[in-house]
MARBA-445622 format. One record per residue (C-alpha): residue in one letter; x, y, z; residue number from 1; chain. Coordinates in nm, 3 decimals, padded with zeros to 5 digits. Each point is the difference from the previous one (the first is absolute). Example, Ala and Ser with C-alpha at 12.3 -4.5 7.8 and 13.67 -1.06 7.14 Angstrom:
2
+------+---------+---------+---------+-----+-------+
! rest !    east !   north !      up !  nr ! kette !
+------+---------+---------+---------+-----+-------+
!    a !  01.230 ! -00.450 !  00.780 !   1 !     A !
!    s !  00.137 !  00.344 ! -00.066 !   2 !     A !
+------+---------+---------+---------+-----+-------+
This chain:
143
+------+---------+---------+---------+-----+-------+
! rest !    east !   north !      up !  nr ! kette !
+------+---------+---------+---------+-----+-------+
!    x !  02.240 ! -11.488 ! -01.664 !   1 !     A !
!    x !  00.001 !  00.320 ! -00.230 !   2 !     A !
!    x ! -00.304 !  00.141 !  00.236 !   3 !     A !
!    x !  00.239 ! -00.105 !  00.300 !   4 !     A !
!    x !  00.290 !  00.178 ! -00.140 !   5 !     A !
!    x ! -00.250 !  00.292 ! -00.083 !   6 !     A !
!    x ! -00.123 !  00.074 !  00.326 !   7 !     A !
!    x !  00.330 ! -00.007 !  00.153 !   8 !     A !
!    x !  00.184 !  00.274 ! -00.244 !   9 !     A !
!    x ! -00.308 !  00.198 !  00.049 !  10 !     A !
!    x ! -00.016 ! -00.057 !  00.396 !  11 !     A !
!    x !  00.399 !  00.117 !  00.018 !  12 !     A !
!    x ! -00.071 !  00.323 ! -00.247 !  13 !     A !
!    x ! -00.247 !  00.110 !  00.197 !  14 !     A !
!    x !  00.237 ! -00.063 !  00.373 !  15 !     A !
!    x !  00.274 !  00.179 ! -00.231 !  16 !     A !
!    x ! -00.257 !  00.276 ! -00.046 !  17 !     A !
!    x ! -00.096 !  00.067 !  00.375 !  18 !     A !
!    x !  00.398 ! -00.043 !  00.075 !  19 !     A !
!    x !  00.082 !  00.292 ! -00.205 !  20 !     A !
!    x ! -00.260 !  00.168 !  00.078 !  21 !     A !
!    x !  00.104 !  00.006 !  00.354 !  22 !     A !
!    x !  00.345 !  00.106 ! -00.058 !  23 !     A !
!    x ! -00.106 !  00.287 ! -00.229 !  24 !     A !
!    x ! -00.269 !  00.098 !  00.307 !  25 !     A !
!    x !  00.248 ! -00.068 !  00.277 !  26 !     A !
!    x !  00.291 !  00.264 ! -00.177 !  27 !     A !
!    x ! -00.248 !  00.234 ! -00.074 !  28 !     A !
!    x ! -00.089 !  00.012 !  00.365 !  29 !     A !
!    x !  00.362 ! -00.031 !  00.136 !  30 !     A !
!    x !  00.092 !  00.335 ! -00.276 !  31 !     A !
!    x ! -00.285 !  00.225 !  00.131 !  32 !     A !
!    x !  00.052 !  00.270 !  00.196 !  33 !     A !
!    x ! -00.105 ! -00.061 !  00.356 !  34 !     A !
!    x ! -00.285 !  00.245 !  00.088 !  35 !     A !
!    x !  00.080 !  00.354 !  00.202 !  36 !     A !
!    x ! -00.112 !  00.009 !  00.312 !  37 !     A !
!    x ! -00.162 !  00.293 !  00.205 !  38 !     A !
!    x !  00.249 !  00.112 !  00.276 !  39 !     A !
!    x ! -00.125 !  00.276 !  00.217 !  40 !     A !
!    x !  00.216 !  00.139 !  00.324 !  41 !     A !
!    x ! -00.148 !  00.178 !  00.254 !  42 !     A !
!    x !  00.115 !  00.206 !  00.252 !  43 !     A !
!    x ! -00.199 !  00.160 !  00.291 !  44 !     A !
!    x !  00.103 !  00.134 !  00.360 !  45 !     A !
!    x ! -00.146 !  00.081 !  00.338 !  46 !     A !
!    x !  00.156 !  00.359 !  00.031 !  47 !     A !
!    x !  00.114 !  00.224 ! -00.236 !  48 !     A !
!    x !  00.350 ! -00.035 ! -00.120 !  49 !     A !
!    x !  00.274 !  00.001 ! -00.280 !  50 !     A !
!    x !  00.100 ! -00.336 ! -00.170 !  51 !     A !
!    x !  00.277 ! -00.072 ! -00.239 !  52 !     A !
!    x ! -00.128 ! -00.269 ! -00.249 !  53 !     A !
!    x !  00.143 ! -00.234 ! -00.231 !  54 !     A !
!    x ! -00.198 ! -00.278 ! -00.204 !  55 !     A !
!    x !  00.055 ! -00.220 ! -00.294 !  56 !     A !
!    x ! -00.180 !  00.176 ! -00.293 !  57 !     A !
!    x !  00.106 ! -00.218 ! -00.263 !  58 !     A !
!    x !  00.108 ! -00.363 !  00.044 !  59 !     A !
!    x !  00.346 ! -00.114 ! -00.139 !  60 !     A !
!    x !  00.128 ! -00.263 ! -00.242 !  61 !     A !
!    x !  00.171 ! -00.186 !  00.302 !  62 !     A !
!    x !  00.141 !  00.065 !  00.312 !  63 !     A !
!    x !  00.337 !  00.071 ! -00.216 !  64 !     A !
!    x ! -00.167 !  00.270 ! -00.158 !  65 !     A !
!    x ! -00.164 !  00.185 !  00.322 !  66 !     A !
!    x !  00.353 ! -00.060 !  00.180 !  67 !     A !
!    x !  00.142 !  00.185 ! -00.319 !  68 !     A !
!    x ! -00.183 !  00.300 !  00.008 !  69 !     A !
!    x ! -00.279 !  00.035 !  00.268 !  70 !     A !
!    x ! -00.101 !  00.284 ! -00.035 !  71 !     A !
!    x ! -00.131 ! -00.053 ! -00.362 !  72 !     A !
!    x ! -00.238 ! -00.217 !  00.181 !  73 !     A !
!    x ! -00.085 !  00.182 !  00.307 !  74 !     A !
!    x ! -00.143 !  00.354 !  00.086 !  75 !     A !
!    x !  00.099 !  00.236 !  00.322 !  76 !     A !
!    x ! -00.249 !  00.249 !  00.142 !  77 !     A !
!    x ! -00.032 !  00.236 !  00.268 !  78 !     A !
!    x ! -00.357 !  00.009 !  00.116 !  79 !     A !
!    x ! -00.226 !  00.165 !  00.299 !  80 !     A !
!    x ! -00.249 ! -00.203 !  00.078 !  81 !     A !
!    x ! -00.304 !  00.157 !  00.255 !  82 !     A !
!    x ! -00.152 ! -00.271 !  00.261 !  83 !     A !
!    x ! -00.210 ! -00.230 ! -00.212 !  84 !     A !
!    x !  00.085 !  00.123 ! -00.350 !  85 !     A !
!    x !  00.115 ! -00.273 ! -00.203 !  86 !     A !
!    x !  00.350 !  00.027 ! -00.260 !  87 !     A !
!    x ! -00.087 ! -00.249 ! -00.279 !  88 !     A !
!    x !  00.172 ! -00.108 ! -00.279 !  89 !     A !
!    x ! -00.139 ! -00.240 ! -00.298 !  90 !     A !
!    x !  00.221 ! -00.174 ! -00.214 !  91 !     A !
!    x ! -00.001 ! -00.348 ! -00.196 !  92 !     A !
!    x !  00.214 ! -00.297 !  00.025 !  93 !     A !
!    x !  00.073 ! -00.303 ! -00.177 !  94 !     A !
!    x !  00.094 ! -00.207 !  00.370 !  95 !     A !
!    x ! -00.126 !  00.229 !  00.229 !  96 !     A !
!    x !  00.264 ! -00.192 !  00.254 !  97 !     A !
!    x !  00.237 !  00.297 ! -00.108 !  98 !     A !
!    x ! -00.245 !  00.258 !  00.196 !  99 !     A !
!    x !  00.176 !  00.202 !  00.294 ! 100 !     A !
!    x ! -00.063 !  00.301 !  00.182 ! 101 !     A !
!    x !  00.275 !  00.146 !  00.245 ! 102 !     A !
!    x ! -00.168 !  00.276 !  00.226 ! 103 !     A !
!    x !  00.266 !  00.224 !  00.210 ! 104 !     A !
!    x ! -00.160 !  00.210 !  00.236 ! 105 !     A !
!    x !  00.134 !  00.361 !  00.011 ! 106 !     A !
!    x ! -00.148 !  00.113 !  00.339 ! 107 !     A !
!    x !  00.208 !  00.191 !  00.254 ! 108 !     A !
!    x !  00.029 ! -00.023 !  00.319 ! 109 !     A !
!    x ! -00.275 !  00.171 !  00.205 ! 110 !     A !
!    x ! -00.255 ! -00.163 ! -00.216 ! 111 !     A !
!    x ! -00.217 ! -00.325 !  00.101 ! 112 !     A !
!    x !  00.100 ! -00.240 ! -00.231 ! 113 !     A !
!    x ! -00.193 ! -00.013 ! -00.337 ! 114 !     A !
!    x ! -00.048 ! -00.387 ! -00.028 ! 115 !     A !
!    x ! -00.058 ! -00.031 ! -00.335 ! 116 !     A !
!    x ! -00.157 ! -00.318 ! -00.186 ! 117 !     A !
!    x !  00.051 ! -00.153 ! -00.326 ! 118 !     A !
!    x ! -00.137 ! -00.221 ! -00.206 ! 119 !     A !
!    x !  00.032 ! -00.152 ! -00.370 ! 120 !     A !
!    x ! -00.284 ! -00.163 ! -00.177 ! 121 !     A !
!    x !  00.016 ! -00.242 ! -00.270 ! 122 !     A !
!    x ! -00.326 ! -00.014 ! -00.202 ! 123 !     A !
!    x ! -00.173 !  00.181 !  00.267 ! 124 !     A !
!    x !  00.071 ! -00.258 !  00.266 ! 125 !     A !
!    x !  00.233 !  00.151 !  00.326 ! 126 !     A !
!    x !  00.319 ! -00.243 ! -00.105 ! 127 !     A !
!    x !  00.221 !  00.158 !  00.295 ! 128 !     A !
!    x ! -00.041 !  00.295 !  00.267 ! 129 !     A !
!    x !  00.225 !  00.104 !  00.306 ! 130 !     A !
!    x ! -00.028 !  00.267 !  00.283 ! 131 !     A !
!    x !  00.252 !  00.200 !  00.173 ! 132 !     A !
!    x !  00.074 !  00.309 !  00.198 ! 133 !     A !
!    x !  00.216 !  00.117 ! -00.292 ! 134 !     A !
!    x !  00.189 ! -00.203 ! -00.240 ! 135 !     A !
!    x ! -00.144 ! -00.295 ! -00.177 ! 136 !     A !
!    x !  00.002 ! -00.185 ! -00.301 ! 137 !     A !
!    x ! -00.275 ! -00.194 ! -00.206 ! 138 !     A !
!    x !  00.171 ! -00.266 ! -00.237 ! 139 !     A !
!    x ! -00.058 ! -00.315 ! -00.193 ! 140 !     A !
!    x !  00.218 ! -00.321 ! -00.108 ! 141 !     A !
!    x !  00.262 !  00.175 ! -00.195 ! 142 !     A !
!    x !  00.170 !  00.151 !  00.257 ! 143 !     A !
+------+---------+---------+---------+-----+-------+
């Protein structure tokens, strides 16, 4: 009976074991940091032209925080872009789903229209693109 009894205490120390081990993994997985992901926009056009810009540099807290003060979060530029000369911008992300691009085409009238392209990359793979004559905008889930 003692050998019984034995085998038992020793079979539910060791379950107690593996049980805490799991909750000690399973909150040091759920406290990590997730890991930064590689966000690149791109920007290219079929004529030359002039482009206002504004993109996500940084990603927010929450959506409370972004409403709160965009442009902490977001950067404007004025570029010229010459056909086929790419505008690209490199940043990292914790969700990349906060990635956007807004492209506002400049052109005046006269001038064929300069329909521009844009694209954002996660991790090097093309996660959204969109054409236009001359306003567009590339975005993920966030928005």
């Amino acid at each position: 009976m003692r050998t019984a009894t034995s085998k038992i205490g020793s079979a539910l120390g060791v379950a107690a074991l593996v049980v805490s081990a799991g909750v000690a993994s399973s909150q040091a997985t759920a406290g990590a940091e997730p890991a930064p992901h590689k966000v690149v926009y791109t920007l290219t056009s079929v004529g030359d032209a002039d482009f206002d810009l504004y993109y996500l540099t940084t990603q927010p807290v929450d959506k409370a925080a972004y409403n709160a003060d965009a442009y902490a979060y977001l950067k404007k530029e004025q570029v010229t872009l010459g056909a086929g000369q790419p505008w690209v911008f490199e940043t990292t992300l914790a969700d990349p789903q906060w990635a956007i691009l807004t492209v506002s085409s400049t052109t005046h009238g006269g001038r064929a229209a300069p329909n521009p392209h844009c694209e954002i990359a996660v991790d090097g793979q093309v996660a959204v693109q969109q054409d236009a004559p001359y306003n567009l905008q590339c975005q993920l889930g966030q928005w």
